[in-house]
N, C-alpha and C positions, 0 to 999 in steps of 0.2 A: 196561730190560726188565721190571724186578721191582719195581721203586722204590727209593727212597734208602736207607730203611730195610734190605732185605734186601739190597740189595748191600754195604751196609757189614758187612752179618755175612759175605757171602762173601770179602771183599777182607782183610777179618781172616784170617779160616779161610788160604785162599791164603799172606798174608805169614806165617803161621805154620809151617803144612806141608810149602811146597814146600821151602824152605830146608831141610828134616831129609833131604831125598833125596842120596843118595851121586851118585846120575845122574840126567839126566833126557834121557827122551825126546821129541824137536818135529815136529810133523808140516807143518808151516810154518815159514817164517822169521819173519812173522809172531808165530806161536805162540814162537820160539824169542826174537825180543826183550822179548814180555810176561815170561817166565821169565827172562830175564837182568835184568830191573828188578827182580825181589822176591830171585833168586840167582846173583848177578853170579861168583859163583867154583865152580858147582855146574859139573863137564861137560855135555853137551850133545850127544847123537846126534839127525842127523835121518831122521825117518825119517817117511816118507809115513803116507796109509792107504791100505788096496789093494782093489782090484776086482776082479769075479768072472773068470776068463780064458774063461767062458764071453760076455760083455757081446761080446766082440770079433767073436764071429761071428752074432751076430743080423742077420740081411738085411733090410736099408731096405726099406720097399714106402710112401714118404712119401704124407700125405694132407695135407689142406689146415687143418689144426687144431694152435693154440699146446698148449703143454704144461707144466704145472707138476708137477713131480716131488721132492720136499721135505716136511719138516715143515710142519703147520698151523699154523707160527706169524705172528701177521700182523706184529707189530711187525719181530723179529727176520730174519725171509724176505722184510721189503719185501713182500708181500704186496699192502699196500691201493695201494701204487707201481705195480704190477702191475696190479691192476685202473684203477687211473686210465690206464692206459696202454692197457689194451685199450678201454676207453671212448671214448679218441682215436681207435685204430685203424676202431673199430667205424663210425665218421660216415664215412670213405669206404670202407670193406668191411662190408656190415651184416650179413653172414652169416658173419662170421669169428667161428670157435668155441674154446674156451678150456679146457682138460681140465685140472683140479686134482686131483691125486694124492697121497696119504701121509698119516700118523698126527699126531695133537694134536687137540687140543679146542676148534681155532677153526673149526670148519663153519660155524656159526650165525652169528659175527659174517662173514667171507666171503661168506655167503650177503644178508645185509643190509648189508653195502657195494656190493655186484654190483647187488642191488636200488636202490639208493639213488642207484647210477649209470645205471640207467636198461640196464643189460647182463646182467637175471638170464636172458632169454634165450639169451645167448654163453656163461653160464661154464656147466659142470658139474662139479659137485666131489664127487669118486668116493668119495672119504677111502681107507680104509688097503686094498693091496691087495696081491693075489698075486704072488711073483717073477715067475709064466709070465703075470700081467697088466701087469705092469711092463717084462718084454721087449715084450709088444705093444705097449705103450703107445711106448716107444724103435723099436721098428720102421716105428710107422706117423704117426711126430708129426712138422710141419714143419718147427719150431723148437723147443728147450725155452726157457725164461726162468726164470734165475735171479737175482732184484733182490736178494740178502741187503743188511741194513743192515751188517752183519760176519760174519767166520765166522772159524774157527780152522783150517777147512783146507776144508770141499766138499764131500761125496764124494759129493751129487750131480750135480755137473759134474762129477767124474771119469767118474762111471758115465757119464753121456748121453756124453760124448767118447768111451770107449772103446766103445759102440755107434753111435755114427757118427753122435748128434744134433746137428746145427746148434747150438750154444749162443749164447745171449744175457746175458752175464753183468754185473753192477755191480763196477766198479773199485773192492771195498772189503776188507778187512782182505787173506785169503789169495786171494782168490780173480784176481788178476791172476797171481802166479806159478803157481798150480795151473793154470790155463785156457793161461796160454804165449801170449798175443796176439800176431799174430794168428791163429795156429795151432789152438788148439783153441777158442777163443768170439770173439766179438766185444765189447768192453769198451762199459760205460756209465757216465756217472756214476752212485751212487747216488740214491736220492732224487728222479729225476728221471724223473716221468712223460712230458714231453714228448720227450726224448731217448732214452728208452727206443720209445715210440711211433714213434719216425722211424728207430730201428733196425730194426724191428719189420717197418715198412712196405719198407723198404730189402731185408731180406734174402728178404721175399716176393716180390718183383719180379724178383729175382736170383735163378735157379736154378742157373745155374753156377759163384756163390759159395757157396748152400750145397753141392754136390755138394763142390765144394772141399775146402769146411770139414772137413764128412763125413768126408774121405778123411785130412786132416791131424789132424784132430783124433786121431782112432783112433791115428796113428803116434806122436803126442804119451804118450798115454794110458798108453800100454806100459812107463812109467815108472812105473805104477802096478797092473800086474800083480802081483793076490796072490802068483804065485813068488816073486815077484823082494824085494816089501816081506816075505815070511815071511822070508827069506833076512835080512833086514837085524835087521827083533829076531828071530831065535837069534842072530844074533853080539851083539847088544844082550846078552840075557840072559847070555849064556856070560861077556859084560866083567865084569857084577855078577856073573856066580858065581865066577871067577877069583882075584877081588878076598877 
């Protein structure tokens, strides 16, 4: 993501640091065996991250447009996997449209790959936006896509699950256990624009797999209600303050 140079200063920093912690917290299993390679005898609570208990009751009013809901980053978020995909898409739906949402400093490059595919008509990329834009954007989106190249845990697949978005997500670091396949997203390889595009197409054609989804995913989701994860660090913190 950074290049050779800066990750070897972060991979330093990491085998230095995390080993001096009395505990550590994982929000994935994931996350929890990178942490057991650098401190294989540190304990270990796991503990999600949690979503608004308001996500849960935003009312679906679906329209006919993708949604990207994430950071702007293109490498890390599959991004340009993304758009190759909807560029597939686009050859038999040419009015299929593409909402890119959230904060980072890849507009520009986004906006000239969309170009460069021949699809800067389909996407429109919102950048950084309001909670009360954010629920609309969940209430009224067909599917979200989530292509990460990895992640440490999600939480924007948590959030769209626990508002009732169809997810389309990449089988890669955390994000098969967070998602719960087939329950709260549909898995894809990473990486792969063509199989992402035939999910794509798949789950448009099928509306009573998404309404499904919708409905499972949100049940899924509940495992990530902010009560429930604050509940988990106060007992976290209470262990280290005991200690």
């Amino acid at each position: 993501r950074w290049g050779a140079p800066i990750t070897r200063i972060i991979a330093a920093l990491e085998r230095e640091m995390i080993p001096r912690a009395s505990r550590i917290s994982a929000t994935s299993n994931a996350a929890r065996s990178a942490a057991i390679a650098i401190a294989p005898h540190t304990p270990i609570d796991m503990i999600g991250a949690g979503v608004s208990p308001t996500l849960f009751y935003i009312v679906r009013r679906p329209e006919e447009f993708l949604l990207y809901f994430g950071r702007l980053d293109v490498f890390h978020k599959g991004i340009d996997t993304l758009l190759e995909a909807v560029a597939i898409v686009a050859k038999r739906r040419r009015g299929i449209q593409l909402r890119i949402a959230g904060r980072g400093g890849s507009t520009g490059r986004i906006a000239a790959l969309a170009q460069s595919l021949g699809i800067a008509a389909n996407v429109r990329i919102l950048g950084p936006v309001a909670d009360t834009v954010r629920d609309e954007l969940f209430a009224t989106a067909a599917i979200q896509i989530m292509p990460s190249r990895f992640e440490g845990f999600g939480l924007a697949a948590a959030e769209a699950m626990a508002a009732g978005v169809p997810l389309i997500a990449a089988s890669s670091g955390s994000l098969p256990e967070v998602v719960d396949a087939p329950r709260g997203a549909w898995l894809v390889p990473a990486n792969d624009p063509i199989a992402l595009a035939a999910a794509v197409d798949n789950l448009l054609d099928d509306s009573l797999a998404r309404e499904n989804l919708s409905r499972t995913a949100r049940q899924s989701a509940r495992r990530f209600d902010w009560n429930r994860v604050a509940e988990k660090h106060l007992r976290f913190v209470q262990t280290i303050a005991s200690a």
